[in-house]
ZABA-114452 format. One record per residue (C-alpha): residue number from 1; x, z, y. Coordinates in nm, 2 decimals. Layout:
// residues N
n | u | w | v
NUM | X | Z | Y
...
// end
This chain:
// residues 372
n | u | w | v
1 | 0.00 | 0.00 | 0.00
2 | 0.18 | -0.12 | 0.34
3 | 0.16 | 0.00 | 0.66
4 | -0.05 | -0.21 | 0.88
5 | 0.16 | -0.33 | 1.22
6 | 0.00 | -0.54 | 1.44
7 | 0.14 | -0.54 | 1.74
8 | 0.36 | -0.79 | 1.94
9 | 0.69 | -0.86 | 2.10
10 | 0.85 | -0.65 | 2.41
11 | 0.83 | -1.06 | 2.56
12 | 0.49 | -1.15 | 2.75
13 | 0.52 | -1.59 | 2.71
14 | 0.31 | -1.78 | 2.51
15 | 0.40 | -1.77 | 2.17
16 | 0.36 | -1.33 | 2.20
17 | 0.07 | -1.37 | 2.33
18 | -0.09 | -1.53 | 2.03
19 | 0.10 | -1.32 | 1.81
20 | -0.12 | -1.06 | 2.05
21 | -0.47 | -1.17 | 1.98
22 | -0.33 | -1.17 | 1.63
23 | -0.49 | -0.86 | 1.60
24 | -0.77 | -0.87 | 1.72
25 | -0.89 | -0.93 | 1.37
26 | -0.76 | -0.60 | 1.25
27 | -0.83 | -0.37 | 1.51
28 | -1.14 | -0.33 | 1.46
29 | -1.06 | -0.31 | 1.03
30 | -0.79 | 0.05 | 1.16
31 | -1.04 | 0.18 | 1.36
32 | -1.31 | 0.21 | 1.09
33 | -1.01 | 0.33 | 0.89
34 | -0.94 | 0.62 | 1.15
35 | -1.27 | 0.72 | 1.13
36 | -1.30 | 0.75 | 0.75
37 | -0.98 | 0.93 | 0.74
38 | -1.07 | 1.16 | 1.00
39 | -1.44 | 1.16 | 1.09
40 | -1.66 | 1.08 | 1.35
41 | -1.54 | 1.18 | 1.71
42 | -1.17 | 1.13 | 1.62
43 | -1.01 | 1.10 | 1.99
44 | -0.75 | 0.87 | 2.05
45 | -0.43 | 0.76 | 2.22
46 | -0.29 | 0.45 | 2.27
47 | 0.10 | 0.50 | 2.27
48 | 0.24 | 0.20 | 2.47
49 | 0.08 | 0.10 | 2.84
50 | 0.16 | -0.26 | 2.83
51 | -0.09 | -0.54 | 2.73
52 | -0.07 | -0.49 | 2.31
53 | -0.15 | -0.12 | 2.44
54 | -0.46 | -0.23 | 2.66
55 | -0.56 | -0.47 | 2.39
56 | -0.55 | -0.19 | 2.12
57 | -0.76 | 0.04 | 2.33
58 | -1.00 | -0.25 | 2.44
59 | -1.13 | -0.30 | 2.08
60 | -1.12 | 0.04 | 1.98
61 | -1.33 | 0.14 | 2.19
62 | -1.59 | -0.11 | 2.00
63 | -1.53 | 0.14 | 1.70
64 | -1.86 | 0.36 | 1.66
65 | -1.65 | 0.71 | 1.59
66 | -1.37 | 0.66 | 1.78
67 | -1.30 | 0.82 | 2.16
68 | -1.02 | 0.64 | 2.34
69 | -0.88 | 0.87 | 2.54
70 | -0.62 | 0.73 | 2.72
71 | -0.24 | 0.60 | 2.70
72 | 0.06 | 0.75 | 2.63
73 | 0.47 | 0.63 | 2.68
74 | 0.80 | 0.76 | 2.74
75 | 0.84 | 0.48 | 3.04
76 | 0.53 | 0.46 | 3.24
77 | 0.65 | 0.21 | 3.44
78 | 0.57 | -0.05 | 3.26
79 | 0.25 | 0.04 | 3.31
80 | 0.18 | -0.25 | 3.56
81 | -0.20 | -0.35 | 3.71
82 | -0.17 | -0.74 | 3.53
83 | 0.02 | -0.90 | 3.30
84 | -0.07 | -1.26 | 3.31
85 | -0.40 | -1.24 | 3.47
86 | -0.50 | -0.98 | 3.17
87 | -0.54 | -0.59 | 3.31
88 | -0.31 | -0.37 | 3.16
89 | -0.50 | -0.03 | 3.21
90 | -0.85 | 0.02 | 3.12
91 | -1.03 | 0.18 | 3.49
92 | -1.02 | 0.57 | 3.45
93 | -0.79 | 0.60 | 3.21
94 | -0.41 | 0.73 | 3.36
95 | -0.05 | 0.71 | 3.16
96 | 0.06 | 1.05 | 3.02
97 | 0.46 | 1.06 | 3.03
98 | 0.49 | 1.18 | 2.70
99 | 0.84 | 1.28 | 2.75
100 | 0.67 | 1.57 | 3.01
101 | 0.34 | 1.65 | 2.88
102 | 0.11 | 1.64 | 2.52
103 | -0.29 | 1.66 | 2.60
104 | -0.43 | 1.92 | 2.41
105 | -0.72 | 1.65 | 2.32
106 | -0.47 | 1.43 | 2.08
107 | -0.62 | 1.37 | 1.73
108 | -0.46 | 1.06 | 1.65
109 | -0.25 | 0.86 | 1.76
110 | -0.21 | 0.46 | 1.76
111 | 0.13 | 0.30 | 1.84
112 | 0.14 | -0.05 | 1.97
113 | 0.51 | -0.04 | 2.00
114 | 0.68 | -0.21 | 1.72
115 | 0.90 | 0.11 | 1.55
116 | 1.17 | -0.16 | 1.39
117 | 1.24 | -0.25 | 1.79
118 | 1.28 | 0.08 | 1.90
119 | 1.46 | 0.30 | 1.60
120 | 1.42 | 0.61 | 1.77
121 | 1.03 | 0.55 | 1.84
122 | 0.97 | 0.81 | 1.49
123 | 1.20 | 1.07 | 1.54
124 | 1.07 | 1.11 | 1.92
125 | 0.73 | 1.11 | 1.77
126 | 0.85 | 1.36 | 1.51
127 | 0.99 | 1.60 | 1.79
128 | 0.66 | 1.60 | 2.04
129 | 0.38 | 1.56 | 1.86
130 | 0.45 | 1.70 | 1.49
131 | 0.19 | 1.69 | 1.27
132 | -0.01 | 1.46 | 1.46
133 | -0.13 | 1.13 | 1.24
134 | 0.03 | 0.81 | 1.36
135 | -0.07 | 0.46 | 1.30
136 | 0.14 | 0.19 | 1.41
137 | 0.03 | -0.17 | 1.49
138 | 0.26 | -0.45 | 1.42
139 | 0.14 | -0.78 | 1.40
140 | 0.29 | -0.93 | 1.01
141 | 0.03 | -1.17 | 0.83
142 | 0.12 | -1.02 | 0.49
143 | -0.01 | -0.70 | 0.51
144 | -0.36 | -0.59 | 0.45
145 | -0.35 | -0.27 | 0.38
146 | -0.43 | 0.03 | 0.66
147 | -0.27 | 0.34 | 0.67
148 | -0.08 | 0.60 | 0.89
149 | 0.27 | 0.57 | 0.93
150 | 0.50 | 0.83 | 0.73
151 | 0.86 | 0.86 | 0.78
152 | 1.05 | 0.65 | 0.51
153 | 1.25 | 0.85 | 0.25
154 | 1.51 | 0.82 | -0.03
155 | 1.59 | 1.00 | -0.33
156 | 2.00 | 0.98 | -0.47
157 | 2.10 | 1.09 | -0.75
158 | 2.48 | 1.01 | -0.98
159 | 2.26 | 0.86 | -1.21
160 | 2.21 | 1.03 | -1.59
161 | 2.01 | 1.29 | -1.40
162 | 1.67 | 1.27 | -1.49
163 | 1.61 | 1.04 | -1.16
164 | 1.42 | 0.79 | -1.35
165 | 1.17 | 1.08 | -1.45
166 | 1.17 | 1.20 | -1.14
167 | 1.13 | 0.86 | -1.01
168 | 0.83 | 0.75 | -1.21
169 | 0.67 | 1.11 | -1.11
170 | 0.77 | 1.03 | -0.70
171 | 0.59 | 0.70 | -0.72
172 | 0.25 | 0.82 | -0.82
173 | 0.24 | 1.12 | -0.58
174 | 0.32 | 0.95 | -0.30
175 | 0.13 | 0.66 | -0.35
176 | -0.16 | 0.90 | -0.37
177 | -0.03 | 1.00 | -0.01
178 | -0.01 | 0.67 | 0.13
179 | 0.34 | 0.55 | 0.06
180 | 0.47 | 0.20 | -0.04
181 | 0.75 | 0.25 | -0.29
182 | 1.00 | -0.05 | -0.27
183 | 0.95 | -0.28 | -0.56
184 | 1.33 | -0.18 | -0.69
185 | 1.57 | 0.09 | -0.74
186 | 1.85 | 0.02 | -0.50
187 | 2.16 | 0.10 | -0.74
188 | 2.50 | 0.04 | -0.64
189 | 2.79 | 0.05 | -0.93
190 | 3.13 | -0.08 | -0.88
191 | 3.18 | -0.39 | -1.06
192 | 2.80 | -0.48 | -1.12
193 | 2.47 | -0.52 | -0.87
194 | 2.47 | -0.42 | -0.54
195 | 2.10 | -0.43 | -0.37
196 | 2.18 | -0.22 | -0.05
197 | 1.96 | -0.51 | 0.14
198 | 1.69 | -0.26 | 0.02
199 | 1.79 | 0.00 | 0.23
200 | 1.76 | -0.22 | 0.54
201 | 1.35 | -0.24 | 0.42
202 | 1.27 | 0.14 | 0.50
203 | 1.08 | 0.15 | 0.74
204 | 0.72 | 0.39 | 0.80
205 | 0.56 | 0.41 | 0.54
206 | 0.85 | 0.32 | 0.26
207 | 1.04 | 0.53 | 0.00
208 | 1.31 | 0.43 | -0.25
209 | 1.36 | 0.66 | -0.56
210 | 1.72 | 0.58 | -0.78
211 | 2.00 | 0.52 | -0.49
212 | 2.30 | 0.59 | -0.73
213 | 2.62 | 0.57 | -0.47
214 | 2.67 | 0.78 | -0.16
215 | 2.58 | 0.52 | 0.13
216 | 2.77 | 0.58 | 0.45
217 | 2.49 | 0.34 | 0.59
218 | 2.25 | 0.64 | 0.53
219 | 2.42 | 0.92 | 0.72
220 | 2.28 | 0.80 | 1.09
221 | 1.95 | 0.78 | 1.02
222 | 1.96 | 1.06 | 0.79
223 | 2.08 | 1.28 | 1.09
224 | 1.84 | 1.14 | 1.34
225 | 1.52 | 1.23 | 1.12
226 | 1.45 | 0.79 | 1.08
227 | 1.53 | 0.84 | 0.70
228 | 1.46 | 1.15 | 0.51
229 | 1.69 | 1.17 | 0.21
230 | 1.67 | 1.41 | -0.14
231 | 1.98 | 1.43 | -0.37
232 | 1.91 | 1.47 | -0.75
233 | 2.21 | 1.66 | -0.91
234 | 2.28 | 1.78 | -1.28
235 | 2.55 | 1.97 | -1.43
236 | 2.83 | 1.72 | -1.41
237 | 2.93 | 1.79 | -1.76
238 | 2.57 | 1.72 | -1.90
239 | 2.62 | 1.36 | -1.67
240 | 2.98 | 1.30 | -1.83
241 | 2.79 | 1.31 | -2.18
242 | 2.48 | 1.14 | -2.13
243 | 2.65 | 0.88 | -1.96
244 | 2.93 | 0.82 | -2.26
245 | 2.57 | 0.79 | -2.47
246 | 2.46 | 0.52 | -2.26
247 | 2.76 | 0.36 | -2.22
248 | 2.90 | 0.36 | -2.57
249 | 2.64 | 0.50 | -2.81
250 | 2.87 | 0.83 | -2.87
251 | 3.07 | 1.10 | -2.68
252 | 3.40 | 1.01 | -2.51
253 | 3.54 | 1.19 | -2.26
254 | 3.61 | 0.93 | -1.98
255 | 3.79 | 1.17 | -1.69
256 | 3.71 | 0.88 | -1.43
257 | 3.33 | 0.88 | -1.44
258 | 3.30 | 1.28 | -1.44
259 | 3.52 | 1.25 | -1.13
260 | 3.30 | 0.98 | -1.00
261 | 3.01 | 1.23 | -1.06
262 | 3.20 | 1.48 | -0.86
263 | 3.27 | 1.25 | -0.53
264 | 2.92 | 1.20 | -0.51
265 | 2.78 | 1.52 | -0.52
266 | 3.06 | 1.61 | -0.29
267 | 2.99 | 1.35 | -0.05
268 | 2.58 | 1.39 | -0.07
269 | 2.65 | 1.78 | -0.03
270 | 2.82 | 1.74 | 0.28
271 | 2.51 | 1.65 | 0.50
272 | 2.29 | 1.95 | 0.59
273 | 1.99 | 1.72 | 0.61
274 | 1.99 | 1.61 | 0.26
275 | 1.74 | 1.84 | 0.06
276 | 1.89 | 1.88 | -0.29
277 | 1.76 | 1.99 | -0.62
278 | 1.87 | 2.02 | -0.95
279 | 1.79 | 1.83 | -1.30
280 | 1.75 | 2.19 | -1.45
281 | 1.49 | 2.33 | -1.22
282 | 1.34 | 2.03 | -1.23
283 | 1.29 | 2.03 | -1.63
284 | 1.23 | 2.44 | -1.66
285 | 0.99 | 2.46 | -1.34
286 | 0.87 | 2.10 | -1.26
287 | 0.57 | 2.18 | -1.10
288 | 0.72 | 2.38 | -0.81
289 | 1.02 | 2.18 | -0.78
290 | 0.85 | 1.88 | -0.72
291 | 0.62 | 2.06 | -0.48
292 | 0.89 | 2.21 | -0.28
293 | 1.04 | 1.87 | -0.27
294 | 0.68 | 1.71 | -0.14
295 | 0.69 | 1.96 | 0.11
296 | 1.03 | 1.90 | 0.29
297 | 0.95 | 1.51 | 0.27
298 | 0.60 | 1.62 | 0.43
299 | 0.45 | 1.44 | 0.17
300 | 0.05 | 1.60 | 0.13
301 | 0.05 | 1.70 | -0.26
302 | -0.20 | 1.80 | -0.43
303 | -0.13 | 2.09 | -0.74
304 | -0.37 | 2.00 | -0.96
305 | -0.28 | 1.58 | -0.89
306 | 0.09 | 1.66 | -0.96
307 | 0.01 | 1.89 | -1.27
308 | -0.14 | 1.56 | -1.44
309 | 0.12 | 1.34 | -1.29
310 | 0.42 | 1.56 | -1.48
311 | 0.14 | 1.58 | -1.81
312 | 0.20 | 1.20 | -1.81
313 | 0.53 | 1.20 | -1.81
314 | 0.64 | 1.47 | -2.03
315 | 0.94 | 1.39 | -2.25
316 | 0.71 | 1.41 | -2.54
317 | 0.54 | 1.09 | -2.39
318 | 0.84 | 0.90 | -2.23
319 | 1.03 | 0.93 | -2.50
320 | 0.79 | 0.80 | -2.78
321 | 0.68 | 1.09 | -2.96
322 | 1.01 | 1.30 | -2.99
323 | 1.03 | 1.69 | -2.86
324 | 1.28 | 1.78 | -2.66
325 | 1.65 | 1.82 | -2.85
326 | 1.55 | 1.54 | -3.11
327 | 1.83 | 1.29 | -3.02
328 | 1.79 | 0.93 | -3.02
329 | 2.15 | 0.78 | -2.89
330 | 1.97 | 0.43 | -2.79
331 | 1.68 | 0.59 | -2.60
332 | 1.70 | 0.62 | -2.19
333 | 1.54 | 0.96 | -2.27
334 | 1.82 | 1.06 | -2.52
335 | 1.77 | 1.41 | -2.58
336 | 1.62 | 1.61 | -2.29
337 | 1.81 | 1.93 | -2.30
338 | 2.05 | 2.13 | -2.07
339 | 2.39 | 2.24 | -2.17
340 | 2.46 | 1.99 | -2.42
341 | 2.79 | 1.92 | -2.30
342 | 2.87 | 2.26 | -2.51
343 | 2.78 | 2.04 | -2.89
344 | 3.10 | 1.80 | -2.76
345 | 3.35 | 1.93 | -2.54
346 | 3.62 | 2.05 | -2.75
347 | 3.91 | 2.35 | -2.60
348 | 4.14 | 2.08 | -2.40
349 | 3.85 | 1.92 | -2.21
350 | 3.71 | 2.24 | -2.12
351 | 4.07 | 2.30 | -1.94
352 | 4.06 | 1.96 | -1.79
353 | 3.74 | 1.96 | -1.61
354 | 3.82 | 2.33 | -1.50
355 | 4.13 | 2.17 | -1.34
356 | 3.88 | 1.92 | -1.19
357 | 3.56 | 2.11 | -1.08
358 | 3.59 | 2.41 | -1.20
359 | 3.50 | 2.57 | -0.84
360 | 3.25 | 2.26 | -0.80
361 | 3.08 | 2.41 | -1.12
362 | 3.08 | 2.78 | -0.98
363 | 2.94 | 2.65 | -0.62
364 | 2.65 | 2.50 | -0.76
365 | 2.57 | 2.81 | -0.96
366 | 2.67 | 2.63 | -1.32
367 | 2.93 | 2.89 | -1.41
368 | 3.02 | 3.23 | -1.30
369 | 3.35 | 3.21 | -1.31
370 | 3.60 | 3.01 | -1.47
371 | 3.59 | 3.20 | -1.81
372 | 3.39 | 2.97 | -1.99
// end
């Protein structure tokens, strides 16, 4: 389900102007929306005073259930009497500087300025008026569907970590909440498939579940609030394993990918924005972990949706009829367990990977010490 934008360009000649009255054939299509969503009475404001602003509020007010109630921008001044012949401002209705003042009357509000031209637009909106529903209108032909904007997330993991399940379980709550999940992982492994083109797709609205590689790209609009991002972690040991499974049907111990492992939870760790959770909470307490996870992407989940959500994808289920600990070394879900590194380290890797994350392992509350 996409966003709906249908708005125009920042440039007032001929050809924006038809990409203008371009949506004039939705508005009418988000305002019944509005009302639906949030009842009859619903009052409105326009954020952007220029004409795709004017037009918005002009056909909304056509809307039985909806109360424009005036505009809203950071830079008034382009609030201007014509554009073209066309009035700008409906008569009565003044330009709050949103920068200076919030009217205690805002329900909802409509943006007519197109987010992917102004990058900031979502954290400003974030940081004034939080909690407040926001639709944006952007005119694109392909869309059809109608829903408020929500600030784009991702979900990292090393990979081997249960992100698939958690994944599959992220895509079906927050569709239920109005997101669009990008139709494919964006994995990056050295050597093979790079797809960080997907990246570049978040916008409102958008989530990505399964980046596998710590993406510099991410950090700035991680910080700035544009991009909310969740690391998925396991105990790097349990990763070495699995990962040897997948790779080779069997354990070896390959000191390169468990040092791999380690970068990336290092690097993902670093950034105090990134929320990050664990593979084991996730399997012994999945229901509050994925809550608490829905709640710092503000994602509106519902117990009792998520309850059947994890029932669907229980290991029993995704892994064809097998409880958890049966192996099966060809399966995506091998085995299910925690702490099976213990049935294939022997003596001298233990000392090696002590020599190599030993603290790592004690920061992230594996071990207790290094007497293990």
């Amino acid at each position: 389900m996409d966003t709906l934008y249908l708005s125009s360009s920042n440039e007032y000649d001929n050809e924006g102007f038809f990409t203008v009255f371009t949506m004039l054939a939705h508005a009418h299509r988000l305002g019944r929306e509005i009302v639906r969503r949030h009842g009859p009475g619903v009052r409105v404001y326009v954020y952007g005073a220029a004409a795709p602003g004017w037009l918005t509020a002009k056909m909304l007010d056509e809307v039985e259930g909806i109360e424009v109630r005036g505009f809203l921008d950071r830079t008034p001044e382009r609030a201007r009497e014509t554009i073209f012949g066309i009035p700008v401002l409906v008569p009565g209705r003044n330009v709050i500087d949103l920068r200076e003042d919030i009217p205690s009357d805002l329900d909802v509000l409509i943006s007519a300025v197109n987010p992917q031209a102004t990058p900031d637009l979502m954290a400003f909106f974030q940081e004034r008026i939080p909690g407040v529903p926001v639709y944006f209108l952007h005119a694109q032909s392909h869309t059809e569907r109608v829903l408020p904007a929500k600030t784009p997330f991702v979900i990292a993991s090393t990979g081997r970590t249960g992100s698939t399940w958690l994944g599959q379980m992220m895509r079906y709550i927050t569709h239920e909440d109005g997101y669009t999940p990008l139709p494919y992982r964006v994995t990056v492994t050295a050597g093979t498939h790079v797809r960080h083109e997907a990246l570049s797709e978040l916008r409102p609205g958008r989530s990505v579940a399964g980046v596998e590689r710590f993406y510099n790209r991410l950090v700035t609009p991680v910080r700035l609030g544009i991009v909310k991002a969740a690391f998925l972690y396991r105990d790097p040991r349990d990763v070495q394993v699995s990962l040897s499974f997948k790779k080779h049907g069997k354990f070896l111990f390959n000191e390169a990918d468990l040092l791999k492992v380690v970068q990336q939870i290092l690097l993902w760790k670093t950034l105090p924005e990134v929320y990050c959770l664990n593979f084991e909470n996730l399997r012994d307490d999945t229901l509050n972990t994925l809550m608490d996870l829905c709640g710092f992407l503000g994602i509106n989940a519902q117990p009792d949706f998520v309850r059947k959500v994890i029932e669907l994808h229980s290991f029993k289920i995704l892994s064809e009829g097998r409880e958890k600990g049966s192996e099966r070394a060809d399966h995506h879900y091998r085995k299910g367990i925690k702490g099976d590194w213990k049935n294939h380290f022997d003596e001298a890797m233990k000392k090696r990977v002590k020599e190599l994350c030993g603290t790592l392992l004690i920061e992230l509350g594996y071990e207790r010490d290094l007497d293990w």
